[in-house]
MIVO-335190 format. One line per 3 residues: number of its first residue (from 0); their letters; for each residue x, y, z of C-alpha. Coordinates in nm, 2 decimals. Each point is the difference from the previous one (the first is absolute). Last residue first. Example, Ala and Ser with C-alpha at 12.3 -4.5 7.8 and 13.67 -1.06 7.14 Angstrom:
! MIVO-335190
1> SA> 1.37/-0.11/0.71 ~ -0.14/-0.34/0.07
//
This chain:
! MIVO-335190
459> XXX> 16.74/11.11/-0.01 ~ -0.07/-0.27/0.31 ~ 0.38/-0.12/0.00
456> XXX> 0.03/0.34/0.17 ~ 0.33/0.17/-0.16 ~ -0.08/0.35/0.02
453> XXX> -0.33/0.04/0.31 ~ -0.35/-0.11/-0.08 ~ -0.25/0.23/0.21
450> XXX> -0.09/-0.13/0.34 ~ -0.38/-0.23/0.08 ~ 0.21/-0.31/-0.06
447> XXX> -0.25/-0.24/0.04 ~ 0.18/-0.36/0.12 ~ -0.19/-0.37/0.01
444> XXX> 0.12/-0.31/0.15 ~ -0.19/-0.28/-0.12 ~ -0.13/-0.29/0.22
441> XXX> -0.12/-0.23/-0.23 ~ -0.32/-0.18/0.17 ~ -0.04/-0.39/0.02
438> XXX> 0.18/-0.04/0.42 ~ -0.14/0.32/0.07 ~ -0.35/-0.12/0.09
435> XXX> 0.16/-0.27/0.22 ~ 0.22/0.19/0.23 ~ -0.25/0.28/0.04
432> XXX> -0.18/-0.30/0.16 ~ -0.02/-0.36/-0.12 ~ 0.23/-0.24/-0.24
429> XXX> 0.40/0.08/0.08 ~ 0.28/-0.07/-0.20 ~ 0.22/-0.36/0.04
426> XXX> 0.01/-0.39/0.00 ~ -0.09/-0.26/0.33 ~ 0.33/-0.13/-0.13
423> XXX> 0.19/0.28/0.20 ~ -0.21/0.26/0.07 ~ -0.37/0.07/0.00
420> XXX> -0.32/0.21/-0.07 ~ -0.31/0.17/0.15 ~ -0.02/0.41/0.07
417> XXX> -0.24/0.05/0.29 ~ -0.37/0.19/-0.05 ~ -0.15/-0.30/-0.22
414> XXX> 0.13/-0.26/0.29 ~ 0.09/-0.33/-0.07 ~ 0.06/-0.23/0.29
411> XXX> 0.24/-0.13/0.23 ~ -0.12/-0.14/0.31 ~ -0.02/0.22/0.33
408> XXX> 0.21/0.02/0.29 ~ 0.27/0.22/-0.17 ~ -0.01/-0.03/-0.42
405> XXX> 0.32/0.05/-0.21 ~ -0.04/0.07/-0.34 ~ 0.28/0.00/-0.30
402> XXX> 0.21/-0.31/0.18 ~ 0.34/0.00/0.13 ~ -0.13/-0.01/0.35
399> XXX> 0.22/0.22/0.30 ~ -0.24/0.31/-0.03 ~ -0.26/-0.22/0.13
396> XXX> 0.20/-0.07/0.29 ~ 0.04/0.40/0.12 ~ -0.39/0.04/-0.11
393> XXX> -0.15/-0.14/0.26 ~ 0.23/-0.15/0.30 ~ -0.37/-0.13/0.17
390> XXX> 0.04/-0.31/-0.23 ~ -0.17/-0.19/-0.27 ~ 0.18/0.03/-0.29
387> XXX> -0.18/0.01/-0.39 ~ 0.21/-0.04/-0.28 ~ -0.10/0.11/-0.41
384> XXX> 0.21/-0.09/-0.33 ~ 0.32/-0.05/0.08 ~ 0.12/-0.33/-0.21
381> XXX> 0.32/-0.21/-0.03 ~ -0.01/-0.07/0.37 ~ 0.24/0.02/0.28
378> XXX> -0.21/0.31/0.11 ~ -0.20/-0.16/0.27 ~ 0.24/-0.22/0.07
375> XXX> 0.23/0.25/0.10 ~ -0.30/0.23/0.16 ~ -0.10/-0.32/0.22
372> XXX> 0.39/-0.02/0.07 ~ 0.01/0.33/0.16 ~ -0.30/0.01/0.19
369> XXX> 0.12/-0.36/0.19 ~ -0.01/-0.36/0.07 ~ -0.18/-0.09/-0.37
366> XXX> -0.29/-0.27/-0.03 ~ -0.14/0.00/-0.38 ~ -0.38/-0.09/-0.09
363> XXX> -0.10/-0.09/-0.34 ~ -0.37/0.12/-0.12 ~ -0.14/-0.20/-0.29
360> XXX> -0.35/0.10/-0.15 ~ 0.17/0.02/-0.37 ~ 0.32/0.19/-0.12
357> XXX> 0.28/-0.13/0.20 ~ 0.30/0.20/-0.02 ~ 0.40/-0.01/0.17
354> XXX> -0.01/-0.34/0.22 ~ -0.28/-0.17/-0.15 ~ 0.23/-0.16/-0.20
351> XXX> 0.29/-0.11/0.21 ~ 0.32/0.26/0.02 ~ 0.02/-0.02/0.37
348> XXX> -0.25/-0.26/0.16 ~ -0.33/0.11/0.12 ~ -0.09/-0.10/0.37
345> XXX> -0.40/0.10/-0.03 ~ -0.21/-0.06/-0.36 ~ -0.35/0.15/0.08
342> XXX> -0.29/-0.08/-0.24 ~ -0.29/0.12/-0.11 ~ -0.15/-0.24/-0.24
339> XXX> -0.01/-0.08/-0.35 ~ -0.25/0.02/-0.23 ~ -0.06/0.03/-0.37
336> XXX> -0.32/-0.15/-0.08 ~ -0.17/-0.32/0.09 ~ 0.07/-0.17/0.32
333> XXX> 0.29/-0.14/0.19 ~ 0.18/0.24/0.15 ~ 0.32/0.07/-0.10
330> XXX> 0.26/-0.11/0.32 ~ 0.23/0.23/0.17 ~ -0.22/0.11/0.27
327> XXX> 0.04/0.04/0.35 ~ 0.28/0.01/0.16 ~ 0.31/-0.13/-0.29
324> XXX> 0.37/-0.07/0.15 ~ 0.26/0.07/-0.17 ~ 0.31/-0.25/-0.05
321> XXX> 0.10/0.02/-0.36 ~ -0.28/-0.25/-0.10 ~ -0.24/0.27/0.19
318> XXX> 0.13/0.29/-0.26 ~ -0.02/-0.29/-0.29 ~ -0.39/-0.05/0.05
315> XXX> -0.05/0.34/0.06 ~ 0.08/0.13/-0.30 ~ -0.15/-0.29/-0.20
312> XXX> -0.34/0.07/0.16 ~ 0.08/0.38/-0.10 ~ 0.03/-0.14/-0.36
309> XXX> -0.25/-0.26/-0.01 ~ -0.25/0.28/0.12 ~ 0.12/0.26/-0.23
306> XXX> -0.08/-0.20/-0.29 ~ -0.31/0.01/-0.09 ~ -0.14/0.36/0.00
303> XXX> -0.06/0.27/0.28 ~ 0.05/-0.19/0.33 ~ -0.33/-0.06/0.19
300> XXX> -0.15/0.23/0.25 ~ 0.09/0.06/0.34 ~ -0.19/0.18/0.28
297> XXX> -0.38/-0.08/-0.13 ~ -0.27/0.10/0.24 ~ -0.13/0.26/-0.28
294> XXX> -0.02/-0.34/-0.25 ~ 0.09/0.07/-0.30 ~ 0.39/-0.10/0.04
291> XXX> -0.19/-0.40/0.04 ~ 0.28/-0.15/0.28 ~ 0.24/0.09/0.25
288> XXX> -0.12/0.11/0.34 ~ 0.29/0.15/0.21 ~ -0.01/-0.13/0.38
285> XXX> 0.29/-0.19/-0.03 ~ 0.19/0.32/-0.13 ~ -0.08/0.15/0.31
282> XXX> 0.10/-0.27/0.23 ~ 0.33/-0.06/-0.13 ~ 0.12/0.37/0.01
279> XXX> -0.09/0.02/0.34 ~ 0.19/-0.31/0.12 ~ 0.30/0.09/-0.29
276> XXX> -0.02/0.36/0.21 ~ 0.02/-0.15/0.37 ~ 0.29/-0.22/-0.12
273> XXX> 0.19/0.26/-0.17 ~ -0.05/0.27/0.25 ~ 0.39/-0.05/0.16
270> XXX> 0.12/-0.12/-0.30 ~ -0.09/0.35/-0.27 ~ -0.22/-0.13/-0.27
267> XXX> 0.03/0.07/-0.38 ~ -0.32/-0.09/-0.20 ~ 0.10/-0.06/-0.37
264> XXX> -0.27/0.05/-0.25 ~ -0.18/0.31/0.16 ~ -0.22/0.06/-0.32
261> XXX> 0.15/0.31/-0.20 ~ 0.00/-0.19/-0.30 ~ -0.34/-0.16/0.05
258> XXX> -0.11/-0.32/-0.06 ~ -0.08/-0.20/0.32 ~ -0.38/-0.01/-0.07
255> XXX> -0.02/0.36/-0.10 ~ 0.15/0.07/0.33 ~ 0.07/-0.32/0.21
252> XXX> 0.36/0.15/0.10 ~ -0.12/0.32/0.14 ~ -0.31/-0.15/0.15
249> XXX> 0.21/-0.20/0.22 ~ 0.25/0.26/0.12 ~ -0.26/0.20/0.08
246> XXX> -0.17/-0.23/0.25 ~ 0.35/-0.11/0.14 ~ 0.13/0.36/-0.02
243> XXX> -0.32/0.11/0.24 ~ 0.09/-0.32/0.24 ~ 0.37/0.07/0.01
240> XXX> -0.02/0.38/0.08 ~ 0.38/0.03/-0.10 ~ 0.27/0.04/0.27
237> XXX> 0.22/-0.30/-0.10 ~ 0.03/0.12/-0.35 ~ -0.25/-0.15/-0.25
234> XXX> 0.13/0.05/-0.39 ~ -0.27/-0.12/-0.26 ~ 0.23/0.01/-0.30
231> XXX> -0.08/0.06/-0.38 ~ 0.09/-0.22/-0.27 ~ -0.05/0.18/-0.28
228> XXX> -0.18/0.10/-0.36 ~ 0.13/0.17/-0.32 ~ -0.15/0.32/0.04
225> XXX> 0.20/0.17/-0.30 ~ -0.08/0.36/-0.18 ~ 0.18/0.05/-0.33
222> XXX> 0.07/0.32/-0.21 ~ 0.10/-0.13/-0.33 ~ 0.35/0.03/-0.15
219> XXX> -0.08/-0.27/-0.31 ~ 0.30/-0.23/0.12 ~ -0.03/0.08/0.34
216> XXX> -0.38/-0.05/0.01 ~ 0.03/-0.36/-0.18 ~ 0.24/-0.13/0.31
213> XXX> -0.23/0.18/0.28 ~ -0.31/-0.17/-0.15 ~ 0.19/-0.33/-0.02
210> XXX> 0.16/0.08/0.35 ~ -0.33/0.04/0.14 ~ -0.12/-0.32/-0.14
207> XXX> 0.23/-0.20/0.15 ~ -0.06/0.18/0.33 ~ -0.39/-0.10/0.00
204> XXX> -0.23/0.25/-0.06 ~ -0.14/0.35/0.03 ~ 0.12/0.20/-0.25
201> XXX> -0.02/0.34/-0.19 ~ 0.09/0.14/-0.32 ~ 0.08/0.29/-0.20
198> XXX> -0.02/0.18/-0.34 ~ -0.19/-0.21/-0.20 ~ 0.01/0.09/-0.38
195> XXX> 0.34/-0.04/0.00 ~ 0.01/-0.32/-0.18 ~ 0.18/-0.26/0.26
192> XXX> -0.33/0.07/0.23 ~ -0.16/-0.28/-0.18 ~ 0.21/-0.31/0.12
189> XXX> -0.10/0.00/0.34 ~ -0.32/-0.12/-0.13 ~ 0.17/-0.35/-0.02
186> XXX> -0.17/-0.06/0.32 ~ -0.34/-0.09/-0.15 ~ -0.22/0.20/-0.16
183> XXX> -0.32/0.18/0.12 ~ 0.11/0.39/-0.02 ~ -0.22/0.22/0.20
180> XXX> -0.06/0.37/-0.06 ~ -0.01/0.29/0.17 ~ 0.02/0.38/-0.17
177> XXX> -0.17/-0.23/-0.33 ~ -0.36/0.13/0.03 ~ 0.03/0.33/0.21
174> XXX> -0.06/-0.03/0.39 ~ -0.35/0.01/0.07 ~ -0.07/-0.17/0.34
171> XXX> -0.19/-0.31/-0.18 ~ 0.35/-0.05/-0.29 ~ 0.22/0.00/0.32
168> XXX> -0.16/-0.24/0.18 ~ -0.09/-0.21/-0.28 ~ 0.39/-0.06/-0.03
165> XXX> -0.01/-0.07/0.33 ~ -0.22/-0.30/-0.08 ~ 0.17/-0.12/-0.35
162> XXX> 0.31/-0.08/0.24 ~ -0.28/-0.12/0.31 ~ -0.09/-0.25/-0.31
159> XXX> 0.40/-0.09/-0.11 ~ 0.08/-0.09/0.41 ~ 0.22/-0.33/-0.16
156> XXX> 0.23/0.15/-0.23 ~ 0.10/0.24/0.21 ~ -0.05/0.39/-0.10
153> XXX> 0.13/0.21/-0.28 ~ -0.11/0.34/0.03 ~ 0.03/0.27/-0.22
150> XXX> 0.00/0.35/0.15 ~ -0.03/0.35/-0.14 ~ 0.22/0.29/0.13
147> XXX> -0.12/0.30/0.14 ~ 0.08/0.02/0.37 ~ -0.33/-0.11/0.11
144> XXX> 0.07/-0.32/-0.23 ~ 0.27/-0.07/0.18 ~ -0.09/0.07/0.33
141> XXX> -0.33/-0.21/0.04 ~ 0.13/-0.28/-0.26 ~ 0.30/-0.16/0.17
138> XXX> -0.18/-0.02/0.39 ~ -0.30/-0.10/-0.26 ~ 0.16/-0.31/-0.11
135> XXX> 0.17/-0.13/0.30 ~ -0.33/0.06/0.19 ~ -0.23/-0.20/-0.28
132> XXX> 0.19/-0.33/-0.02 ~ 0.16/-0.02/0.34 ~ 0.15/-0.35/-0.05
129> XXX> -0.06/-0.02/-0.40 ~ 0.34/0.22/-0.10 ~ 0.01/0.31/-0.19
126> XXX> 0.23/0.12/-0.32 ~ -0.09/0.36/-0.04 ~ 0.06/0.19/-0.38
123> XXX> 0.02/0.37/0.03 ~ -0.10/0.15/-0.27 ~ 0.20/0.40/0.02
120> XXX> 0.24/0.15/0.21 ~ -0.21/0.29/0.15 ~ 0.06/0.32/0.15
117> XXX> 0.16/0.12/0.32 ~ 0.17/0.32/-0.04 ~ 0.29/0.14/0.23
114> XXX> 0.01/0.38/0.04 ~ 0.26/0.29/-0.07 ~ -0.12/0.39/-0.09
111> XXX> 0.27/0.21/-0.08 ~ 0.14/0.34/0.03 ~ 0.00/0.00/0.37
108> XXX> 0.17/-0.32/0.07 ~ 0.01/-0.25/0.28 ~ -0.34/-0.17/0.01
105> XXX> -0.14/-0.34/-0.15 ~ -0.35/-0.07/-0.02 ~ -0.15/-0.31/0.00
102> XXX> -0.28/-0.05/-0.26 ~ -0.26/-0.17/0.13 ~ -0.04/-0.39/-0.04
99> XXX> -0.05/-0.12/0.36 ~ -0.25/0.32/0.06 ~ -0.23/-0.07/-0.28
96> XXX> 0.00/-0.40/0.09 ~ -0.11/0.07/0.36 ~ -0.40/-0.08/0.00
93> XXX> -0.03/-0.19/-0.27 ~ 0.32/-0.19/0.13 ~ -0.16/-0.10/0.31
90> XXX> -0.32/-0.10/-0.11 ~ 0.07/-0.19/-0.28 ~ 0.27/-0.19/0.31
87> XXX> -0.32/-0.02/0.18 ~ -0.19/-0.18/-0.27 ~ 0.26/-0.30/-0.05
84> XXX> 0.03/0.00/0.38 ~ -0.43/-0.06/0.02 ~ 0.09/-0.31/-0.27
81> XXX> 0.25/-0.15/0.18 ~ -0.21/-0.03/0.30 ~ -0.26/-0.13/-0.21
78> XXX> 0.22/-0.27/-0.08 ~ 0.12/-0.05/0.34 ~ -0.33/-0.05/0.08
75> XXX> -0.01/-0.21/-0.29 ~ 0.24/-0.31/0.08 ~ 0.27/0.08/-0.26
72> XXX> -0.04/-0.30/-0.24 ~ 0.14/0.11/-0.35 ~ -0.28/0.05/-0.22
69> XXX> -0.34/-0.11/0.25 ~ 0.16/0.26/0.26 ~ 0.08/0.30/-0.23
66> XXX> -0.36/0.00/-0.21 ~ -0.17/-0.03/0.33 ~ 0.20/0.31/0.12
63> XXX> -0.07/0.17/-0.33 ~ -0.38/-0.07/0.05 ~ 0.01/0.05/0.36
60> XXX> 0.17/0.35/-0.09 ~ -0.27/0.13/-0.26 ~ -0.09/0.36/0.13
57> XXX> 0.33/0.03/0.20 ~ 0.20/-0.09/-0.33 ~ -0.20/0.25/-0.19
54> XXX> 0.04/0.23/0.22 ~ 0.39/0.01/0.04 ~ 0.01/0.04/-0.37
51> XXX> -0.21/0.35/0.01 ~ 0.28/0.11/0.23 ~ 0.27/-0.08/-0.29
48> XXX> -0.24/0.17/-0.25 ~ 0.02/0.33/0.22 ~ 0.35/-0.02/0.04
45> XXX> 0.03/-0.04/-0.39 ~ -0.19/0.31/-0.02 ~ 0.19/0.17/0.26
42> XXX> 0.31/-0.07/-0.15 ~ -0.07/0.18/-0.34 ~ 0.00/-0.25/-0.29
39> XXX> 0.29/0.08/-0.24 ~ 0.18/-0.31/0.08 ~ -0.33/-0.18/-0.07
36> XXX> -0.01/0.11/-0.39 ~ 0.32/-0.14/-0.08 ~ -0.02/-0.30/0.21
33> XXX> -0.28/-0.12/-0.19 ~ 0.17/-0.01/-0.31 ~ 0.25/-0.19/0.14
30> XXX> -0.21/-0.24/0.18 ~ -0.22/-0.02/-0.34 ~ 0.33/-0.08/-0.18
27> XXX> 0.10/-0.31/0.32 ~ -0.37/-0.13/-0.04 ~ 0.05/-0.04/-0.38
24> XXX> 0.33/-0.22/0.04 ~ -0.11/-0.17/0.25 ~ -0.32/-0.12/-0.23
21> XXX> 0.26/-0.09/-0.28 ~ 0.20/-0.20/0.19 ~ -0.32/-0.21/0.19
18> XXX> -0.21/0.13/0.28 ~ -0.15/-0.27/0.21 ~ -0.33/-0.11/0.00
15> XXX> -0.18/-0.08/0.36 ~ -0.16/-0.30/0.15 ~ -0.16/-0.03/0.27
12> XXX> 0.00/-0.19/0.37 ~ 0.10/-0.34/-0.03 ~ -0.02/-0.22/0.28
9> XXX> 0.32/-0.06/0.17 ~ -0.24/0.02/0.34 ~ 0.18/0.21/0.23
6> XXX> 0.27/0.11/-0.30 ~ -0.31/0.16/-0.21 ~ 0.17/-0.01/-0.34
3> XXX> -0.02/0.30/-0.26 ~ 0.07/-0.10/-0.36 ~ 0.22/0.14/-0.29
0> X> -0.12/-0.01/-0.34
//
């Protein structure tokens, strides 16, 4: 059994059974079975299905969002936020899949007909983390199932009920018993697609984890789709709109309570706005209500299981030992559950620990003299997952980030109609979009001689 902890109150929640050896073993046959009658599904039906989805999360979003906030602690308007994105990327696919995955043709002869065709790999097994725990799972399902293939999910050990959840999802819109599935076992899951009967896999995770999944897909020769997190900078030039990127700026980091991967983690401040932005920056995240995540009021929730407080307390602890200086914050609170507060960690040394990531309600602030060493530090980072500049230069900075999105003025955020994805250690391929749906698809080159055979043709 596996149980489901309400981190605000460290109450348990439920209690679910996980899947032993033998019960894997059974799920990953019916996924194979299943895939060979859902390849053969016309589009259109599993468009249709796909839309059907999107209502049923619309019809019962406060119970999913409820579900989502008393699991892992996202204060719940975020939660039904999450929710309502969950259903518009349904709705975006079911309206586009059909076009993403037509053949492309191919011109240049007269006695042949040349096209690329987009058909399915096969089960397609998704590893998914607990911060966004219904968005990171249906951003993977939407296009993949519309393209054909069948999806087996296995989520964080600590979200299992909204796991079992969007596996309702699926069974309530009508997909086919077994085209989604959810496997409740513990990391070690990785394990079952060394059989071939899973074609593919996904992540969202840590980079240690990545590499494992990368490490296991060489040596089978799996297609492989990594989102391994990041580090992303909050860059102000010295002609931003300070008091719109302070209010931004805040929300971006606090996101899920802090725990996003494209939360603005390192805020990167030109000198000659620095002081007017820290001033800005300080009063808005003093304002931020931390406390019960069901609560509508709520800003910040608590941290998702035990642990991750002592560990971003410890963070900060030897940052401000090194010399930094902490305004507010930097304390747990003292209460029950899994809290700890915003905090803002200013005059970061080089190479301390809150110097590259912080994963928690921790914003670090960086004073640079110019454009040109905002982008260096900016980029002097392992990771390039998203970067947001505030500046009237547009799109000439934004070019400059070694990261897979670049956002000007606004935070970073996922978007169903723009392809999402990394470089560096923030991992590789591209979730959302045509980007996304093609990602599990084998793109076959086809050729139709329509000529007669000529003497010699390697075709007699």
């Amino acid at each position: 059994m596996t149980e489901s902890v309400d981190p605000a109150t460290e109450g348990t929640l439920d209690s679910y059974e996980t899947h032993g050896e033998g019960d894997v073993d059974d799920l990953l046959d019916r996924a194979s079975d299943a895939f060979e009658e859902w390849r053969e599904q016309p589009t259109a039906e599993r468009e249709a299905l796909l839309e059907r989805a999107g209502e049923v999360l619309r019809e019962n979003s406060d119970e999913y969002a409820g579900l989502m906030t008393v699991e892992m602690g996202k204060p719940v308007e975020q939660s039904r936020s999450e929710v309502e994105m969950c259903a518009w990327v349904r709705d975006f696919y079911a309206e586009r899949a059909a076009a993403f995955l037509q053949d492309e043709h191919v011109g240049g002869e007269t006695d042949a007909d040349t096209f690329v065709a987009r058909q399915p790999l096969g089960p397609v097994l998704a590893i998914m983390p607990w911060n966004f725990p219904f968005w990171q799972v249906f951003r993977f399902a939407a296009p993949t199932l519309t393209a054909g293939n069948v999806g087996l999910l296995k989520h964080a050990s600590n979200v299992p009920g909204c796991a079992k959840v969007i596996e309702d999802v699926f069974r309530e819109a009508g997909y086919p018993e077994d085209v989604f599935a959810t496997l409740m076992v513990g990391s070690d899951a990785i394990g079952v697609r060394r059989d071939g009967r899973v074609r593919a896999v996904t992540i969202t995770g840590s980079e240690g984890a990545g590499r494992n999944v990368a490490e296991t897909a060489g040596k089978t020769l799996e297609k492989h789709v990594l989102e391994l997190g990041g580090s992303d900078p909050f860059f102000v030039l010295d002609d931003a709109p300070l008091e719109r990127a302070c209010e931004v700026g805040v929300r971006a980091r606090v996101i899920s309570s802090g725990r996003s991967c494209i939360a603005a983690k390192r805020l990167i401040v030109h000198e000659d706005v620095y002081d007017e932005f820290l001033d800005g920056f300080l009063n808005e995240t003093e304002a931020l209500r931390t406390g019960d995540p069901t609560d509508g009021d709520t800003d910040v929730g608590p941290q998702a299981r035990e642990g991750l407080v002592e560990d971003r307390h410890e963070q900060v602890e030897a940052t401000v030992e090194q010399g930094a200086e902490v305004r507010p914050g930097g304390e747990p609170m003292d209460r029950d559950g899994h809290f700890y507060p915003p905090t803002v960690v200013t005059d970061v040394p080089e190479g301390s620990p809150a110097d590259k990531k912080v994963f928690g309600p921790v914003a670090t602030v960086f004073e640079v003299p110019d454009g040109a060493a905002a982008i260096s530090k900016a980029n002097d980072i392992d990771y390039g997952l998203g970067a947001s500049v505030w500046t009237e230069e547009l799109e000439r900075v934004a070019r400059r980030f070694e990261s897979g999105l670049a956002f000007v003025n606004e935070l970073v955020q996922s978007d169903p109609r723009l392809p999402f994805g990394g470089v560096k250690d923030s991992g590789y391929g591209r979730e959302l979009a045509k980007q996304g749906i093609r990602e599990f698809v084998n793109e076959k080159t086809v050729r139709v001689s329509h000529g007669p055979s000529k003497e010699g043709d390697p075709a007699e």
